[in-house]
PANU-741465 format. One line per 3 residues: number of its first residue (from 1); their letters; for each residue x, y, z of C-alpha. Coordinates in Angstrom, 2 decimals, decimal comma. Layout:
<atoms>
NUM = A = X:Y:Z ~ ...
</atoms>
This chain:
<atoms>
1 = XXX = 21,80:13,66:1,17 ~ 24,23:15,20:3,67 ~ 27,91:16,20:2,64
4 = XXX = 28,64:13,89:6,49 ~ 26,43:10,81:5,73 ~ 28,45:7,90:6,01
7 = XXX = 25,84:5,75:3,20 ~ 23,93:6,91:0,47 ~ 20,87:7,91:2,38
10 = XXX = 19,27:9,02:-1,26 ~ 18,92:4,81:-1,88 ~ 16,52:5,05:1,10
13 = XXX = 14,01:6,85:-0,50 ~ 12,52:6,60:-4,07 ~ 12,23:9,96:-5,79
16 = XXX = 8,86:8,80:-7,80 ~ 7,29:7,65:-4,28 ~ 8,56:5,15:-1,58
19 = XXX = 6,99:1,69:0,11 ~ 8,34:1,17:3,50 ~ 7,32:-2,52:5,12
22 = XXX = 7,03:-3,28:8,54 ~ 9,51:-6,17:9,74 ~ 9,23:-7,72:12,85
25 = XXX = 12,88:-9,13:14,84 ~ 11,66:-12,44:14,26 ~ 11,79:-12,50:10,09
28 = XXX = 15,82:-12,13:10,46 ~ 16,15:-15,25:11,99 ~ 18,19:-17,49:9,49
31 = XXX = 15,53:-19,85:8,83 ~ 13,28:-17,20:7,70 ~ 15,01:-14,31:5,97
34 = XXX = 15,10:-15,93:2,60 ~ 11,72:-15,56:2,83 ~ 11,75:-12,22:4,04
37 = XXX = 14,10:-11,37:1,16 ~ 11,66:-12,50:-1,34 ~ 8,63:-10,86:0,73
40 = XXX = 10,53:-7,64:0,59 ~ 10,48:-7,88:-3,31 ~ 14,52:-8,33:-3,50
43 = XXX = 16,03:-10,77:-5,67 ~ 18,50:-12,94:-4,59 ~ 21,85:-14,89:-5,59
46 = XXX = 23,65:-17,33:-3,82 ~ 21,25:-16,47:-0,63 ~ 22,00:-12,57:-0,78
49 = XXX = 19,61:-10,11:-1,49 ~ 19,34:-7,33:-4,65 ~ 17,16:-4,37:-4,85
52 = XXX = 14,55:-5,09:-7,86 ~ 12,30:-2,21:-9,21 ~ 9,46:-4,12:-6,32
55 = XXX = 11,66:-3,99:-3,66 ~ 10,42:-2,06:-0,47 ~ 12,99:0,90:-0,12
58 = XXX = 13,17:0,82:3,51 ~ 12,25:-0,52:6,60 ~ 10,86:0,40:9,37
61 = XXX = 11,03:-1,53:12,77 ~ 10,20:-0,94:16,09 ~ 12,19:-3,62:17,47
64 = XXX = 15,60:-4,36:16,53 ~ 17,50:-7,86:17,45 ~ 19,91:-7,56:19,89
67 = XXX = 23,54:-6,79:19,36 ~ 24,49:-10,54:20,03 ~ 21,75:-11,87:18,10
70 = XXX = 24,51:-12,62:15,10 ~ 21,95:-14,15:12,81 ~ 19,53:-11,20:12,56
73 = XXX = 22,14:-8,49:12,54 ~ 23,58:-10,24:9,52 ~ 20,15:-10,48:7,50
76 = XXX = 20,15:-6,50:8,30 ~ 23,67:-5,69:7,37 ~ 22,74:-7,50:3,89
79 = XXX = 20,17:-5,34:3,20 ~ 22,07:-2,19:4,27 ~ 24,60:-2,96:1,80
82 = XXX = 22,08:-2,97:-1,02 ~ 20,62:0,56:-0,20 ~ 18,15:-0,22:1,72
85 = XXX = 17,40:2,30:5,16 ~ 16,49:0,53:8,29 ~ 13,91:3,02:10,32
88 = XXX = 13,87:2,53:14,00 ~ 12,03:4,67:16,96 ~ 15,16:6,39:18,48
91 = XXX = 14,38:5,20:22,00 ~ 15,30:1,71:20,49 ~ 18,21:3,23:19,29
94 = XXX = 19,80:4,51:22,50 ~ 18,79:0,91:23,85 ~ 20,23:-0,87:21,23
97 = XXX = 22,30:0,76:18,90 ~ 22,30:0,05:14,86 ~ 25,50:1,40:12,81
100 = XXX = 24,04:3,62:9,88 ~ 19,94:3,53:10,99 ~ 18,06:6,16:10,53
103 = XXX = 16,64:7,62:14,18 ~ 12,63:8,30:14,26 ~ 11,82:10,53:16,64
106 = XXX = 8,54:13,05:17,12 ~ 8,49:16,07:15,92 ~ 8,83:17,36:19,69
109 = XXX = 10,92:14,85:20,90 ~ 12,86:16,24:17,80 ~ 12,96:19,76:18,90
112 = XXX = 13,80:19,30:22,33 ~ 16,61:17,56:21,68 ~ 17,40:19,83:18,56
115 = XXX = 17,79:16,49:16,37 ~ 20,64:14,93:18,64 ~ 21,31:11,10:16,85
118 = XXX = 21,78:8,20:19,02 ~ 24,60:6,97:18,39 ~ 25,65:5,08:15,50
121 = XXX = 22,59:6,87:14,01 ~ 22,95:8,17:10,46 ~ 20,13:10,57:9,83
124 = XXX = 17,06:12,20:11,73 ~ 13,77:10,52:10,71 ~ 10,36:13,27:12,13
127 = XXX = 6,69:12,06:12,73 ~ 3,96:14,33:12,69 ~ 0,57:13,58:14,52
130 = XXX = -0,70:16,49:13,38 ~ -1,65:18,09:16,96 ~ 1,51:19,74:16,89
133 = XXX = 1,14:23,94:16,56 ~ 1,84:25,62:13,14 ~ 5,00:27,18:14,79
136 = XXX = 6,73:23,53:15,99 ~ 5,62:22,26:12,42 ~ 7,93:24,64:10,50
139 = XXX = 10,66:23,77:12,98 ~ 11,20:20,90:10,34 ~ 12,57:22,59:7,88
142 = XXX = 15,63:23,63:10,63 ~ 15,94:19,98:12,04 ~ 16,57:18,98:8,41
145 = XXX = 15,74:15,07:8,57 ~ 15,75:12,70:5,84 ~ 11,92:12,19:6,07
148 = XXX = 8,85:12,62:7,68 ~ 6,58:10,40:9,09 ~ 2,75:11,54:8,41
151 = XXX = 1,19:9,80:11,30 ~ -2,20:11,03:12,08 ~ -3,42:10,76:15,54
154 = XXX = -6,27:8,59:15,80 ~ -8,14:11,82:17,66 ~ -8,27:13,51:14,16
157 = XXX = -9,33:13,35:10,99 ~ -6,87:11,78:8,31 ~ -7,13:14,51:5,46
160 = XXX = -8,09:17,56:7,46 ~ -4,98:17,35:9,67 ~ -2,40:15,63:6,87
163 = XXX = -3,68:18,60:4,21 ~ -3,02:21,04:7,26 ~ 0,44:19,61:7,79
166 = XXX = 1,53:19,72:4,06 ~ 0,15:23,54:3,71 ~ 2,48:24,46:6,49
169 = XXX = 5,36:22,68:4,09 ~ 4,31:24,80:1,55 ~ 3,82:28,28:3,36
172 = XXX = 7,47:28,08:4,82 ~ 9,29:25,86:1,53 ~ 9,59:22,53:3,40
175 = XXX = 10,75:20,27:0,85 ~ 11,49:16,77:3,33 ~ 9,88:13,75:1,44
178 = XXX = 6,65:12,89:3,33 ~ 5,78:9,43:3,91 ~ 2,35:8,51:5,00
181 = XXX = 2,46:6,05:7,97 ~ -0,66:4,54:8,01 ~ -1,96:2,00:10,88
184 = XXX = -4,71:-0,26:9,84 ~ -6,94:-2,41:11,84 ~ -8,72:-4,27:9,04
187 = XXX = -8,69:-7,67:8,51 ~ -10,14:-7,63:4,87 ~ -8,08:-6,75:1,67
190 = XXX = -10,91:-4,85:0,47 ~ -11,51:-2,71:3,63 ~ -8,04:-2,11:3,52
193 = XXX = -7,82:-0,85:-0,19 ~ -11,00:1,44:0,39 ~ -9,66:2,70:3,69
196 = XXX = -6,21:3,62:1,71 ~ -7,66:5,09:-1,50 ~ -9,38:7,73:0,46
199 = XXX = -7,27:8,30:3,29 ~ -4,07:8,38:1,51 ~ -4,98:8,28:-2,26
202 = XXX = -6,24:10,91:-2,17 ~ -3,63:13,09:-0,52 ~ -0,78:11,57:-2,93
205 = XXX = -3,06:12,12:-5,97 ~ -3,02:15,85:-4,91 ~ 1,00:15,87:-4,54
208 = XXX = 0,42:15,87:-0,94 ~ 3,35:13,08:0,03 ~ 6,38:11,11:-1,26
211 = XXX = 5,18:7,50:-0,30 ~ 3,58:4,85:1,88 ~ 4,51:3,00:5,16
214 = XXX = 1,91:0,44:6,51 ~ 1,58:-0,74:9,68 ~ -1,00:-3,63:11,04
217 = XXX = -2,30:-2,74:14,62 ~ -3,99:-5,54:16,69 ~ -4,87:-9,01:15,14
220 = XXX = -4,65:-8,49:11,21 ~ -2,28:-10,76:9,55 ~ -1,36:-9,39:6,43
223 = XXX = 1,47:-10,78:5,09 ~ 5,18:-8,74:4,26 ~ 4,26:-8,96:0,53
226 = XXX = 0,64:-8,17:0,32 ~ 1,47:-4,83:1,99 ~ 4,27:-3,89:-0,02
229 = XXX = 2,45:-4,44:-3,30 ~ -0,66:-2,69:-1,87 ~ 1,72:-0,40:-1,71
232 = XXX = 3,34:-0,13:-4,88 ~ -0,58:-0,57:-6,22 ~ -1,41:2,46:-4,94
235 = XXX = 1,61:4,37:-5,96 ~ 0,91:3,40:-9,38 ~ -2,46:4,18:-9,40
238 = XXX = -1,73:7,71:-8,47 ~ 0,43:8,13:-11,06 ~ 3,76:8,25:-9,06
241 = XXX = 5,60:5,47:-9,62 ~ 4,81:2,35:-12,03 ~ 6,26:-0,98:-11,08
244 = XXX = 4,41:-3,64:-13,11 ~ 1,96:-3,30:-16,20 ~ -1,26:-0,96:-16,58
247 = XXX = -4,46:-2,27:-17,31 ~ -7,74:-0,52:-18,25 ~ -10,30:-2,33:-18,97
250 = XXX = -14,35:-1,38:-19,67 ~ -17,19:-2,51:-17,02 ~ -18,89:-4,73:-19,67
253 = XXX = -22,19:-4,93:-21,14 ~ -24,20:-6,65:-23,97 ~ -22,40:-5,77:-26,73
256 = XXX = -19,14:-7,26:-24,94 ~ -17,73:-10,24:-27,44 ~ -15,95:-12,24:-25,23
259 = XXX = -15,61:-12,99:-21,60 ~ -14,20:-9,98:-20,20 ~ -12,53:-11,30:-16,63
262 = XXX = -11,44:-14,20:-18,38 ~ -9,77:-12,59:-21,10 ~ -8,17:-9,83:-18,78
265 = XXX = -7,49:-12,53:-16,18 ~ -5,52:-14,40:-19,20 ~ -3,25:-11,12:-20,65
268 = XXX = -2,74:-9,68:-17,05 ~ -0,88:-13,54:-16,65 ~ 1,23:-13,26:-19,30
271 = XXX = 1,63:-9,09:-19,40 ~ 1,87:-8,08:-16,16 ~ 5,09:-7,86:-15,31
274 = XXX = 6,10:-5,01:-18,40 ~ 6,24:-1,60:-15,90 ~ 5,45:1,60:-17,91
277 = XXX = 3,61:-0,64:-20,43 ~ 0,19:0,34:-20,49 ~ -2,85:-2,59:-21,96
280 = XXX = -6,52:-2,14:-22,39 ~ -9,12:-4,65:-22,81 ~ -12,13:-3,47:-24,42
283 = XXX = -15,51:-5,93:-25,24 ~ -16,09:-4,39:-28,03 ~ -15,54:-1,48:-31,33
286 = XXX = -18,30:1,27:-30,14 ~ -16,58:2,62:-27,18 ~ -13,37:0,70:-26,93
289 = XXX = -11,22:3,05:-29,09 ~ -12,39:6,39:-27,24 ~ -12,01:4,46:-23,59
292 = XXX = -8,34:3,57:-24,47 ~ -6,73:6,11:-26,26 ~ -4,20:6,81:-23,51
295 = XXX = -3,21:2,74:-23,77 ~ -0,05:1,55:-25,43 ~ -1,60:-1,62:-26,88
298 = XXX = -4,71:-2,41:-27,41 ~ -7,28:-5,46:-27,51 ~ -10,85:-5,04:-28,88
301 = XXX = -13,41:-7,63:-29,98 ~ -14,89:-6,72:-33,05 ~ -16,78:-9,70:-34,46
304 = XXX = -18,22:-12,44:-32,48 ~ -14,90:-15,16:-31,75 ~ -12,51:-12,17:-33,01
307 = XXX = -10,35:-9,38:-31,83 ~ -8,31:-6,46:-32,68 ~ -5,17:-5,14:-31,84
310 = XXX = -4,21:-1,47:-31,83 ~ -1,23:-0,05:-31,03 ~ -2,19:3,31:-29,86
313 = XXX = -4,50:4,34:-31,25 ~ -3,64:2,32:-34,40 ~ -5,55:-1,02:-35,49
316 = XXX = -2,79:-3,22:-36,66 ~ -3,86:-6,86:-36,56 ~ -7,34:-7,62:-37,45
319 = XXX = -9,91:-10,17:-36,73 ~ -7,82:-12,71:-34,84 ~ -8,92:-15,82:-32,96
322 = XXX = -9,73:-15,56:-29,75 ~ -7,70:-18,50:-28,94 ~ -4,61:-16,98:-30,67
325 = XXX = -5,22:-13,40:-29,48 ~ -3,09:-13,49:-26,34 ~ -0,22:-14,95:-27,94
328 = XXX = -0,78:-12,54:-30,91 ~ -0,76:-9,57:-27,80 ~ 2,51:-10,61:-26,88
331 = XXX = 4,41:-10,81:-30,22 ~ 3,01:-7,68:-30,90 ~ 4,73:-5,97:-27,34
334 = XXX = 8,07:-7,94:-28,37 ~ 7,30:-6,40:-32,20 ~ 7,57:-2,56:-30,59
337 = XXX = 10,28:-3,73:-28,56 ~ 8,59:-3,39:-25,04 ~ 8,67:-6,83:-23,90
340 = XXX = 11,02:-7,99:-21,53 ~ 10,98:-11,99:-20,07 ~ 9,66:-13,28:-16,83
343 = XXX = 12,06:-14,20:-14,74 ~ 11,88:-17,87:-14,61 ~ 10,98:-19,41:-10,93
346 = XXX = 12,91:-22,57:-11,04 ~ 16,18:-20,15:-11,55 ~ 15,51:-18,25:-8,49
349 = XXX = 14,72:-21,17:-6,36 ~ 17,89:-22,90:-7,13 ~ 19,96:-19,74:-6,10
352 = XXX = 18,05:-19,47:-2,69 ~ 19,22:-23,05:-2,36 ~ 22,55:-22,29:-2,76
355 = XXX = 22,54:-19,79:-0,86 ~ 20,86:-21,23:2,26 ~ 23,69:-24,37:1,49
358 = XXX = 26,08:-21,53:1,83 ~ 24,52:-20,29:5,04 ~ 24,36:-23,73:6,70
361 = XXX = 28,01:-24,22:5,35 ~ 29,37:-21,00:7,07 ~ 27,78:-21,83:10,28
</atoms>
């Protein structure tokens, strides 16, 4: 954060790793940013949206509504006011200014211009295609921008030029959070989670970046809140930043007492929204112990229609039910006072009610 910014720019950016989402001009309309709201991972009351520990940090879009489009300006102001930074490609800027966006601009674009803001701007935004020379790279660390776009050109390979990018940070002390902008193609969740875990997993599991942006090229239809909690999934799963509940679980074999999916299936329902709290399933006593030492809590089956529960590494509730075990899971959490209540749906649909009432009232 700059001594001059006129916002908190630090609200932009998480310091345990960042999701940006893509929005598109056409989610602000009034009919549809509710939805976008919730899609985003805010909460809302009386139709206006809250940051949650889900909720995408920024966003990034190439197209902004107009200036007279009142409707989608508003849905962007709301979020604005709530600490979230709106990203936008500065050309789009100078076209169409945005009071308090943040200006995206490539790295030579950036040095040409030696960071000049379009106006209304509030901070410099880089991206790096890594083609650029080692010289222009370290020019960074003078343009000082609030982030950096990682944004491979398609011409080159993903880790060879993003590890030859972050090297350069470290041989001249660059410390600019790097987010990883990655384009996908794919139409398939599970081509997408492959092609993330080892084009960008791997780079954030190595320290190499401070978070994820991704954007859908062509005809996949992903929607808002997939991304951001593929996102936030992979975050967690490099250890950055945990956002919902950890589960490790064994791959099954004979010895396994119950049904493992099922079972898992069944806790993850009724744990999985405890972040930092960490659950393992395990099928049965030989290995389970050893495989989940690292766990907070614990769920073993030890005889055939029984389980244990360990907290750590602890047993301390033997042989129960399977029918009661889940339950028994749960008291347990609430027992070492790591339980926290869902929030209740019917709650949060009768304050986006209200609030679109409000809306409609207003206009």
């Amino acid at each position: 954060k700059n001594d001059s910014d006129k916002v908190d720019v630090d609200l932009f950016l998480n310091p345990n790793g960042s999701v940006i989402s893509t929005v598109l001009p056409k989610m602000l309309s009034a009919d549809s940013a509710p939805y976008l709201y919730k899609e985003l991972g805010f909460k809302t009351a009386v139709g206006m949206p809250f940051k949650d520990i889900a909720t995408s940090d920024s966003i990034f879009m190439r197209t902004l509504p107009k200036a007279d489009d009142a409707q989608g300006r508003t849905a962007l102001r709301r979020m604005m006011e709530v600490g979230t930074g709106v990203i936008v490609p500065s050309k789009e800027l100078e076209e169409n200014p945005l009071e308090n966006a943040v200006a995206l601009s490539s790295l030579t674009e950036a040095v040409e211009s030696n960071g000049k803001l379009p106006e209304g701007a509030v901070r410099l935004a880089i991206e790096i295609d890594g083609s650029e020379d080692d010289e222009t790279i370290a020019k960074v660390k003078d343009l000082d921008p609030a982030m950096v776009f990682i944004s491979i050109d398609a011409g080159l390979s993903q880790l060879h030029a993003a590890r030859r990018v972050f090297e350069i940070f470290k041989t001249n002390d660059i410390q600019t959070p790097a987010i990883h902008h990655y384009k996908t193609t794919a139409g398939d969740s599970n081509e997408l989670a492959l092609e993330l875990g080892t084009k960008v997993g791997s780079l954030l599991t190595d320290g190499n970046g401070d978070g994820i942006l991704i954007e859908q090229v062509g005809e996949t239809n992903f929607s808002v809140d997939f991304l951001r909690n593929t996102g936030f999934s992979l975050l967690q799963g490099c250890r950055m930043r945990n956002t919902k509940t950890e589960f490790v679980s064994c791959p099954s074999c004979g010895r396994t007492l119950f049904d493992l999916q099922e079972t898992t299936a069944q806790i993850q329902e009724a744990t999985g929204h405890l972040p930092g709290v960490t659950v393992a399933v395990m099928g049965c006593i030989v290995n389970g112990p050893g495989e989940m030492a690292d766990a907070d809590f614990g769920y073993v089956g030890t005889l055939p229609g029984k389980v244990d529960l360990y907290y750590g590494k602890e047993v301390v509730r033997k042989s129960i039910p399977n029918e009661e075990a889940v339950d028994s899971l749960v008291d347990l959490i609430k027992e070492y006072d790591m339980w926290k209540d869902k929030e209740e749906e019917e709650a949060e649909e009768e304050e986006e009610e209200a609030g679109e009432e409000e809306e409609e009232a207003e206009e």
